[in-house]
C-alpha positions in Angstrom: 19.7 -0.5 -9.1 16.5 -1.6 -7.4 13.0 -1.9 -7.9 10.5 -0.7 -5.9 6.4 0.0 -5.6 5.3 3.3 -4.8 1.9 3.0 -3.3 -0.3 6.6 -3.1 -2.8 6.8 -0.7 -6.2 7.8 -1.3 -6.0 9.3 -5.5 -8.4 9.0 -7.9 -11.1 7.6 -5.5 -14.8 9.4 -6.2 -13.6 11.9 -8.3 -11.3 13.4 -6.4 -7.5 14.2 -6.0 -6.8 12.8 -9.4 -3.6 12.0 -10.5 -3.6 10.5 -14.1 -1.7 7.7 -14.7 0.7 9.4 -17.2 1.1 12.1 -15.4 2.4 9.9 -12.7 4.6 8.8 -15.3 6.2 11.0 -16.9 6.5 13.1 -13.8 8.3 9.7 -12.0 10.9 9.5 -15.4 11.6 13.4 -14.5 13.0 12.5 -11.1 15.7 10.5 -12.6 13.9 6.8 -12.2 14.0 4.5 -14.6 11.4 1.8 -16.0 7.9 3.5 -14.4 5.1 1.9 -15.1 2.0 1.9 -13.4 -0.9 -0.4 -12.4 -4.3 0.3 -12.1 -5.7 3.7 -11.5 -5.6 3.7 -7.5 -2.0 4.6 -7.0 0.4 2.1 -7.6 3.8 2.7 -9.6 7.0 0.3 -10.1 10.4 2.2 -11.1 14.1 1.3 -10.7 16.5 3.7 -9.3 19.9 3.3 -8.2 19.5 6.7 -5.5 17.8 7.3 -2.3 16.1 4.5 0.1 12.3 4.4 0.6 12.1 6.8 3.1 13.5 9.1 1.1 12.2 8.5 -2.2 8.7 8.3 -0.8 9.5 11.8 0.4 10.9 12.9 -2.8 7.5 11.5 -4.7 5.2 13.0 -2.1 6.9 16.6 -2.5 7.3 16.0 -6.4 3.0 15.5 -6.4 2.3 18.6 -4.0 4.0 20.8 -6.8 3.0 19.8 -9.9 -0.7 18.2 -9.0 -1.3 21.5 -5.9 -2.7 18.7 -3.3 -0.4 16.7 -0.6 -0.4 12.6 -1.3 0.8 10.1 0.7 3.6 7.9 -0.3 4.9 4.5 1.0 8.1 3.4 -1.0 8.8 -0.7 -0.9 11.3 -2.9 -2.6 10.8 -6.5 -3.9 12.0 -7.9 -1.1 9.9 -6.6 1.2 6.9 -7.2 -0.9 8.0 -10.8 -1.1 8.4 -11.2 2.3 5.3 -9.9 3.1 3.3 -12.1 0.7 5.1 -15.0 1.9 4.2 -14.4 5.7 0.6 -14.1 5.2 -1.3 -15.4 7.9 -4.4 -16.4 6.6 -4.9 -19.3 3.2 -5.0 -16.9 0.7 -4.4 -19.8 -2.0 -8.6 -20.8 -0.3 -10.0 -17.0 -0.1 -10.8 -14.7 -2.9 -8.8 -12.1 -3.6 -11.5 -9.5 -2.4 -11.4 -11.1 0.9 -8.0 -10.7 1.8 -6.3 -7.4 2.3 -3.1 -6.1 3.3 -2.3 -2.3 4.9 0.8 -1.4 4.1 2.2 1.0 7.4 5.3 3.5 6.8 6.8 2.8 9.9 6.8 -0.6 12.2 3.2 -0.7 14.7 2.8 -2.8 17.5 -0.4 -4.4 18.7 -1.0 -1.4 21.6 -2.2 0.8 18.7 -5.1 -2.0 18.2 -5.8 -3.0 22.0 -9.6 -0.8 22.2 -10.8 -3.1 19.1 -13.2 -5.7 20.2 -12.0 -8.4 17.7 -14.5 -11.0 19.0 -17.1 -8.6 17.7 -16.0 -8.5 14.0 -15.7 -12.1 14.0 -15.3 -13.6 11.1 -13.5 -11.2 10.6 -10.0 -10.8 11.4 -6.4 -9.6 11.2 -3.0 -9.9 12.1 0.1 -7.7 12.2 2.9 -8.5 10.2 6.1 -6.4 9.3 4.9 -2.8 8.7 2.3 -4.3 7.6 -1.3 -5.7 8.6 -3.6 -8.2 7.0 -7.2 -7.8 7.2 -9.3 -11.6 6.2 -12.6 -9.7 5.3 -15.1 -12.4 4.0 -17.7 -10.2 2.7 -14.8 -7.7 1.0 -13.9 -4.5 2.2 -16.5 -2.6 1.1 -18.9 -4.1 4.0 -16.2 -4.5 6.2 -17.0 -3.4 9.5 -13.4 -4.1 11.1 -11.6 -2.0 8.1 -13.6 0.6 9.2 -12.8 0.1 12.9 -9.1 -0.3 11.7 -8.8 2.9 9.8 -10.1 5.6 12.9 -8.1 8.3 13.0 -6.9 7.3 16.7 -6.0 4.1 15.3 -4.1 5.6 12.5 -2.4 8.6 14.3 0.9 9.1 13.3 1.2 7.0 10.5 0.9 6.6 7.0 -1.6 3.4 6.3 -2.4 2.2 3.2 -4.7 -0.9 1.8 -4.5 -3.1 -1.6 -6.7 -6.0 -2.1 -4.7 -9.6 -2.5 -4.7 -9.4 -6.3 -2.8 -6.5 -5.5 -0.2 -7.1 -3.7 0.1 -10.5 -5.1 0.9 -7.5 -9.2 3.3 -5.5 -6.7 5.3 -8.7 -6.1 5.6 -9.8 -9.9 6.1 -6.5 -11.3 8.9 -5.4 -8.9 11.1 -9.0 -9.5 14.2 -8.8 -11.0 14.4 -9.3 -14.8 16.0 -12.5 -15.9 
């Protein structure tokens, strides 16, 4: 058995495509998975299952929402270990930043630094970000909400291809704890 996050992309977000949290649930337990639970309202679930890899179950969960909410959402599907590792390789001080100013984009397949080569990083400075394993991590200082690299980063010709994803540090800091093996 192992425990992973399901991240959702874009529910619940101005009204729109909303998928209660119960729902999610309940319609989770009814694939088989054990343990679901859910955090926050913007898309994130935690369930153990002994079937499948994240590929597949994020393809499972993404058809599962099409039929029973009528509207296409994007899943990624990560384990602990992955979660782990990618809190553990972040490149910027989180332990000095607020969370609001530190964000990661989780990718559903690897990226490589081509797909970023037309951004002018010298003119979002302070901003910043780095690549990391399917993965990228965005130092906003003025939160995401103003950032003017997120927005660069999340063009559709950036994005192409791929399933992208953000959640604030606080975030994926939850994802880590809530997906760790029970002692």
């Amino acid at each position: 058995m192992t425990t992973y996050a399901a991240l959702l992309r874009g529910i619940n977000v101005g009204g729109s495509r909303k998928v209660p949290m119960a729902e999610l649930r309940q319609l989770m337990t009814g694939l088989g998975h054990d343990g679901v639970r859910t955090h926050l309202q913007s898309g994130q679930a935690v369930f153990t299952t002994g079937q499948g890899d994240e590929e597949s179950l994020a393809a499972e969960l993404t058809e599962a929402i099409e039929r029973h909410f009528g509207f296409r959402v994007d899943v990624i599907v990560r384990d602990h270990g992955y979660l782990q590792a990618v809190l553990e390789a972040c490149p910027f001080p989180a332990a000095e930043l607020q969370p609001k100013q530190l964000h990661v984009t989780y990718f559903s397949t690897s990226v490589t630094a081509e797909r970023f080569a037309d951004i002018d990083r010298a003119a979002h400075l302070p901003e910043e970000f780095r690549l990391g394993d399917r993965c990228l991590y965005l130092y906003a200082p003025e939160g995401l909400g103003r950032s003017k690299l997120a927005e660069a980063l999340s063009r559709p010709r950036v994005t192409r291809g791929v399933i992208a994803t953000s959640r604030n540090w606080n975030t994926v800091v939850k994802l880590v704890e809530l997906t760790a093996p029970q002692a």
